[in-house]
C-alpha positions in Angstrom: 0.0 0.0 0.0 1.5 3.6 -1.3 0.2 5.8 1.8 0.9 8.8 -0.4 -0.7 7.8 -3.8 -3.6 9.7 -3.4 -2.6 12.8 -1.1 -4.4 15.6 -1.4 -7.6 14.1 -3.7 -10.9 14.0 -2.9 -13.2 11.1 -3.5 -16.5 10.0 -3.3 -16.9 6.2 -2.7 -20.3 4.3 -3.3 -21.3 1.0 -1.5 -19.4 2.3 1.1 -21.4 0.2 4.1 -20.1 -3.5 2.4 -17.8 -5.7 0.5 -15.8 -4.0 -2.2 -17.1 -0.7 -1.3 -15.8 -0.5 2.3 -12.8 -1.9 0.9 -12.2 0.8 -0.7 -13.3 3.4 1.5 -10.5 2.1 3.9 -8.0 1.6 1.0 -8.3 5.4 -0.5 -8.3 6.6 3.3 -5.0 5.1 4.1 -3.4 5.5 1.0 -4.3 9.9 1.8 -7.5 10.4 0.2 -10.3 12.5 1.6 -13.3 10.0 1.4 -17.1 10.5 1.2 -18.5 7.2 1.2 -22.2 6.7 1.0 -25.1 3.8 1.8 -28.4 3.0 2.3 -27.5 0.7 5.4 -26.6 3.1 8.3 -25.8 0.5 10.5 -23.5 -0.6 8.4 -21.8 2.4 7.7 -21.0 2.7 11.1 -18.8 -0.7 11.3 -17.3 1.0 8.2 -16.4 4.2 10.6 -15.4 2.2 13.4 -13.0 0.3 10.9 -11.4 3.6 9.8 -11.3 4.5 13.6 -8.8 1.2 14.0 -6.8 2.3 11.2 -6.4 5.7 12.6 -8.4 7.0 9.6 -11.6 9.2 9.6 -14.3 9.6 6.2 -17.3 11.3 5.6 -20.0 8.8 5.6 -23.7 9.5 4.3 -26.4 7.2 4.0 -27.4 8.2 1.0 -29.7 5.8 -1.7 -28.1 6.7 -5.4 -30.8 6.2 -6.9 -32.4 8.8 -5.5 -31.2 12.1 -7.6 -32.1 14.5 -4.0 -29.6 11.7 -2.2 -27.3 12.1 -5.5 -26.9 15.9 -4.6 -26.1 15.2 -1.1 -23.3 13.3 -1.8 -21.8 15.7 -4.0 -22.5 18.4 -1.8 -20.8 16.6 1.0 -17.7 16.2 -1.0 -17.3 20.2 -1.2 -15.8 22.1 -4.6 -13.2 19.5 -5.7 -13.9 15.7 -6.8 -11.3 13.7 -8.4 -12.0 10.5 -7.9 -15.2 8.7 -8.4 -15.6 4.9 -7.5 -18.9 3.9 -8.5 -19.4 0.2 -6.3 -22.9 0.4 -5.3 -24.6 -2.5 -6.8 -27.6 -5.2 -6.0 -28.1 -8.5 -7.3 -31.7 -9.9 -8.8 -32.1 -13.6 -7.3 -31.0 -15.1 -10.3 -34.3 -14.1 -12.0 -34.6 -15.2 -15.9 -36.5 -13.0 -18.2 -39.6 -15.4 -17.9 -40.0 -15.0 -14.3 -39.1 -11.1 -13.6 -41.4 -8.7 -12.8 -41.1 -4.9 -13.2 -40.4 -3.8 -9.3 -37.7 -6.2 -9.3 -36.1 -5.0 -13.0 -36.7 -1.0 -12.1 -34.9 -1.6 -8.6 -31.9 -3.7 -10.2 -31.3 -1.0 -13.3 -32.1 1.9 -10.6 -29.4 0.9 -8.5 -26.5 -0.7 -10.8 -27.3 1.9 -14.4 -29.2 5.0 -13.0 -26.9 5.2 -9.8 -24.0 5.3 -11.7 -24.9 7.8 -14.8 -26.2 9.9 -11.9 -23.5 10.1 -10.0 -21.3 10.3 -13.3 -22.9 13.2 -14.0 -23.0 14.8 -11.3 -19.2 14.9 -11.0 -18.4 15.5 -14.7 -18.5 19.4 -14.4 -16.6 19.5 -11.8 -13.9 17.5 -13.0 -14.1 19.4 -16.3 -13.9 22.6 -14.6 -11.0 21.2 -13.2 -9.5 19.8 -16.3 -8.7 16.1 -14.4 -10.9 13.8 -13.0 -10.9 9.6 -12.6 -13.5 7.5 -12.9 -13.8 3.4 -11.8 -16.9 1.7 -12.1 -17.4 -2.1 -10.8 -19.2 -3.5 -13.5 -19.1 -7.7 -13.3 -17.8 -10.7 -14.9 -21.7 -10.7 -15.7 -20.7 -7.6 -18.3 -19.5 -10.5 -20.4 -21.6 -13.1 -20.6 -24.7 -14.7 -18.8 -24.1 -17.2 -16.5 -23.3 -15.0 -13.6 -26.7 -13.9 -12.7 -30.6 -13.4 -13.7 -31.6 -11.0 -16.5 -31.9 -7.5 -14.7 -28.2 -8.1 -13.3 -26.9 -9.3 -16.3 -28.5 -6.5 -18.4 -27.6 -3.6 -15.7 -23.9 -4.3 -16.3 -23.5 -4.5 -19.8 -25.4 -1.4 -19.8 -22.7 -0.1 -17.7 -20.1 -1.0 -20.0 -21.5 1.4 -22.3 -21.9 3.9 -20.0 -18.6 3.8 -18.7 -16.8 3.8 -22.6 -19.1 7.0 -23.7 -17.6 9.0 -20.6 -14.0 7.8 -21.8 -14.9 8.6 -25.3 -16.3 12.4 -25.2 -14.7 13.3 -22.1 -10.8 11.6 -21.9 -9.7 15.2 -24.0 -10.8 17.1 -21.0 -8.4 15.3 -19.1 -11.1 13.0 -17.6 -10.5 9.2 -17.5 -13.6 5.9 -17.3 -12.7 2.5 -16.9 -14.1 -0.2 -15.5 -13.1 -3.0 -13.0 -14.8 -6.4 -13.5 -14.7 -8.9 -10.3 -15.8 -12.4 -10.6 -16.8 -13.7 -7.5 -15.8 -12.2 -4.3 -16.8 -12.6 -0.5 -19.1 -9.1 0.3 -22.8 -8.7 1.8 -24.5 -8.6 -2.1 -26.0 -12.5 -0.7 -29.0 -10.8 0.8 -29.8 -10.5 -3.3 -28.9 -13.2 -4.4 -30.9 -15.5 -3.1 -32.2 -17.5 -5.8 -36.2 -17.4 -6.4 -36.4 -19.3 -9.4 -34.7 -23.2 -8.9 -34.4 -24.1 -12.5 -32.7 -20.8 -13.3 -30.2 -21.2 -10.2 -29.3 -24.6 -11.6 -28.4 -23.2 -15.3 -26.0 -21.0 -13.6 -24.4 -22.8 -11.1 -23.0 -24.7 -14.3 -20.7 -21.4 -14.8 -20.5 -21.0 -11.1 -18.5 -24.1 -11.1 -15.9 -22.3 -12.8 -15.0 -19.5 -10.4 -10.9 -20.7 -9.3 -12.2 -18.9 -5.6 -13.3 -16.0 -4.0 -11.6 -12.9 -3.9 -11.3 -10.5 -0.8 -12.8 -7.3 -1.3 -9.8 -5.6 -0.7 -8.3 -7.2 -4.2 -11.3 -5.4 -5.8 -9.7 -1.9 -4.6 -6.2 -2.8 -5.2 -7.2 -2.2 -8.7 -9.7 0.5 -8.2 -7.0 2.6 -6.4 -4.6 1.9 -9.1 -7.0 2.6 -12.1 -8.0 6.6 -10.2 -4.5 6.9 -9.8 -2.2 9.2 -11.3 -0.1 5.9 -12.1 -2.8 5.1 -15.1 -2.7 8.5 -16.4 -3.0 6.3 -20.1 -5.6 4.2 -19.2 -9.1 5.2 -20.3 -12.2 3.4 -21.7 -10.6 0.0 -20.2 -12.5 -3.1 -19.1 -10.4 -4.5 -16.9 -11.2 -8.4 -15.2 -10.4 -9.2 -12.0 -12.0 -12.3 -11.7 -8.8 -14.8 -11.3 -9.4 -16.1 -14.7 -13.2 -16.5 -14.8 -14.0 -15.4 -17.7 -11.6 -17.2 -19.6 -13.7 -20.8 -19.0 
């Protein structure tokens, strides 16, 4: 860990309660980032807090649903005049729900959540960024970007959609000095189970056959190894990339 890679940035952390997200809350803290991190779990949040407290580390934390374009503003508010790094983590799985079986509460949750979170908050940071002429951008999209064994349709769906999302930023933006890429993670030990429960048996079965190629489980903290990296000054060239992180998942 490079405690100085990002001293003197700001950054605005989503997911922040959980999993990859707390992950990197604590890893941008320690390596001299001034965190916002943000959740709709406040309980949760708090363990987050009192993990930073043990590392001698302090963060803004807001429960905050980014879905919600009010709790969108909040967030960016909290972060003050200056953003330059955005790690969009935030995400929610859909039970492993085919096409078949989904209903519309569940697909406008799942897309609110995983494609209108993220292109809010995206946007919301843009103008500043631009204003400021640099800015970095990570998204955690899924191994689920790239095909469809990893999950039901909504899931599936949300992060290819975010794939797009996240090489259209690179696209018109990367001449203002404003860099998108994406991180994909394969499976990896966080608090997403509580959607992932699978409603639909026959479904769950079709995709455990991919399942049973995952090598293990990665800890959360190997997710923001490379989100840390990718907002970092040290991948000043890298824009519009998809990069895996799913220790060789989506090569079966």
């Amino acid at each position: 860990m490079d405690t100085s890679r990002h001293q003197g940035k700001v950054a605005i952390v989503t997911g922040a309660a959980n999993g990859i997200g707390r992950a990197t809350v604590l890893r941008l803290a320690n390596e001299g980032a001034t965190v916002i991190g943000c959740d709709v779990n406040a309980a949760a949040l708090s363990e987050t807090e009192q993990l930073l407290a043990e590392a001698g580390k302090t963060a803004q934390l807001v429960v905050a649903d980014i879905s919600r374009q009010d709790d969108v503003d909040r967030v960016v508010a909290a972060a003050g005049p200056t953003i330059d790094i955005l790690a969009n983590v935030a995400g929610i799985m859909d039970h492993f729900v085919p096409l078949g079986d989904l209903d519309d509460a569940l697909w406008e949750r799942v897309m609110g959540v995983n494609v209108t979170g993220v292109m809010r908050l995206t946007r919301a940071v843009l103008p500043i960024m631009e204003t400021a002429g640099h800015g970095a951008i990570v998204t955690v999209a899924s191994k689920a970007s790239l095909g469809a064994g990893a999950a039901g349709v909504a899931y599936t769906t949300s992060k290819h959609a975010v794939i797009g999302l996240v090489k259209s930023v690179a696209y018109f933006y990367g001449t203002k000095g404003i860099r998108s890429n994406a991180v994909l993670p394969g499976g990896v030990m966080t608090a997403i189970g509580a959607s992932s429960n699978p409603q639909v048996p026959w479904a769950m079965e079709r995709a455990q056959l991919s399942m049973a190629t995952i090598a293990r489980m990665a800890d959360p903290d190997e997710i923001a190894t490379v989100i840390s990296w990718l907002a970092s000054d040290e991948a000043s060239n890298v824009n519009g990339a998809v990069v895996s992180a799913d220790g060789g998942w989506a090569t079966a």
